[in-house]
C-alpha positions in Angstrom: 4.0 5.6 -16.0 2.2 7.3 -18.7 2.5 7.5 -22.5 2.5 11.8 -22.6 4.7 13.1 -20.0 4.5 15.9 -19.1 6.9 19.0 -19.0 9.3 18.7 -15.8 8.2 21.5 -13.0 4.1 21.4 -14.0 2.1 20.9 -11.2 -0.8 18.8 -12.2 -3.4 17.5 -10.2 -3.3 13.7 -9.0 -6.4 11.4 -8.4 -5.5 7.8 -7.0 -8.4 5.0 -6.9 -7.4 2.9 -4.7 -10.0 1.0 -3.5 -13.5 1.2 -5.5 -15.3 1.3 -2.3 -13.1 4.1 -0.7 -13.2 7.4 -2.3 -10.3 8.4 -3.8 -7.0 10.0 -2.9 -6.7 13.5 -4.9 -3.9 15.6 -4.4 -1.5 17.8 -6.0 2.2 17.3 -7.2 4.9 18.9 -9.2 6.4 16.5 -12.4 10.2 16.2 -11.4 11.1 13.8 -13.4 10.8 13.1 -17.2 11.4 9.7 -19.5 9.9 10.5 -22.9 8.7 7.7 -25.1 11.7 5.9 -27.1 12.9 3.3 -28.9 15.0 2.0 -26.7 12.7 -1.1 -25.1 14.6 -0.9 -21.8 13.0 2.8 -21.4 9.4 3.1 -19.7 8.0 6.3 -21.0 6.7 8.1 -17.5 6.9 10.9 -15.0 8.3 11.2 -11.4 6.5 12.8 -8.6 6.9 15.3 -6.1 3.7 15.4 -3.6 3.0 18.8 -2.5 1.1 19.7 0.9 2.4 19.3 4.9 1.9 16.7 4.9 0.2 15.2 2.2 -2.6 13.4 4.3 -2.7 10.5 1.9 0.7 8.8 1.8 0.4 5.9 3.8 -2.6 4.9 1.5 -1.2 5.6 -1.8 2.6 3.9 -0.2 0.5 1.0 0.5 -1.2 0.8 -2.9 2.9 0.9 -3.9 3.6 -1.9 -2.8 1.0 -3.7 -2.8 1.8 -3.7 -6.4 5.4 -4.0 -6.2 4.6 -7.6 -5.0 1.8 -8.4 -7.1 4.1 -7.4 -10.4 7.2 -9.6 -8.6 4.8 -12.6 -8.2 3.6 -12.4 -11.3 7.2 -12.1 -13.0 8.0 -15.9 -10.7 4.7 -17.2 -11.8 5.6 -16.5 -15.7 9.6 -17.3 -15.5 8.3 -20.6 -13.3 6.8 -22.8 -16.7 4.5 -22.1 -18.5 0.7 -20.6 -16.9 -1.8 -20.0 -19.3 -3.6 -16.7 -19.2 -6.9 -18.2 -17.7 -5.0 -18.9 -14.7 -3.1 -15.7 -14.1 -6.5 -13.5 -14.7 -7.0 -13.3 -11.1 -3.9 -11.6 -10.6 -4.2 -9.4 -13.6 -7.3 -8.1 -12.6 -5.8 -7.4 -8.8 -2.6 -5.6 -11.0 -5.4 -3.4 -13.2 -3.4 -4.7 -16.3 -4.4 -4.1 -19.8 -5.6 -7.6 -21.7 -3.2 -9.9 -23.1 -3.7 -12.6 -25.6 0.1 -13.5 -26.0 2.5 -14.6 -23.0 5.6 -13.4 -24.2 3.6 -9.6 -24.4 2.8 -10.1 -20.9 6.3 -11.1 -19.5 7.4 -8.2 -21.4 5.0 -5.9 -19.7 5.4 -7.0 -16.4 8.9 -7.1 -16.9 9.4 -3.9 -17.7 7.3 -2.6 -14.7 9.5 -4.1 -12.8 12.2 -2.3 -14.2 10.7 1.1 -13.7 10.1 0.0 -9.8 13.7 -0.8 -10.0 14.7 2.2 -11.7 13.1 4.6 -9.0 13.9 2.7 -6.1 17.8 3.2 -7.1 17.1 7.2 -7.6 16.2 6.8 -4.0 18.8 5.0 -2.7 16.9 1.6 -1.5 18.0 -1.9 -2.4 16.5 -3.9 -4.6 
């Protein structure tokens, strides 16, 4: 996700930190995909990715770091439709998901919601089920 895409065909330089205490992954990649900031909520601004390299050395890390995710954000989404946590509780996993700070719930749900959404969004480009 980002909030300036990029045009579609750049090739831009990707650095991953995965892991504080492992150095990064840094590799290049070519934008295929485009979703432009709009109005429309339901849109997540952000770029796709092809990685470029045979093969790229690093996938199995940054796949890992994918899903990882995927199942934080999905926890988090029970956790907030499950009653009502308060954000003191759910730091933990906010820190884990590298999330921005939030002083209002319904922002959060919102956030994480849409996320969620964009996993959902690129997973049916690719033909799995969700």
């Amino acid at each position: 996700m980002t909030l300036r895409p990029f045009a579609r065909d750049t090739r831009v330089k990707c650095v991953f930190l995965i892991d504080p205490n492992v150095p990064p992954v840094i590799t290049q990649a070519v934008i295929k995909r485009v979703v432009a900031t709009s109005p429309n909520v339901d849109e997540t601004p952000g770029i796709g990715l092809e990685f470029l390299g045979q093969p790229f050395k690093d996938a199995e890390r940054v796949h890992e770091f994918m899903e990882n995710n995927r199942q934080n954000f999905e926890l988090a989404s029970t956790l907030l439709s499950s009653g009502e946590p308060d954000l003191v509780s759910l730091e933990p996993l906010l820190e884990k998901m590298h999330l921005p700070k939030f002083n209002d719930m319904g922002d959060l749900r919102f956030y994480v919601e849409r996320i969620l959404s964009s996993i959902e969004l690129v997973d049916r480009s690719q033909g799995k089920k969700s």
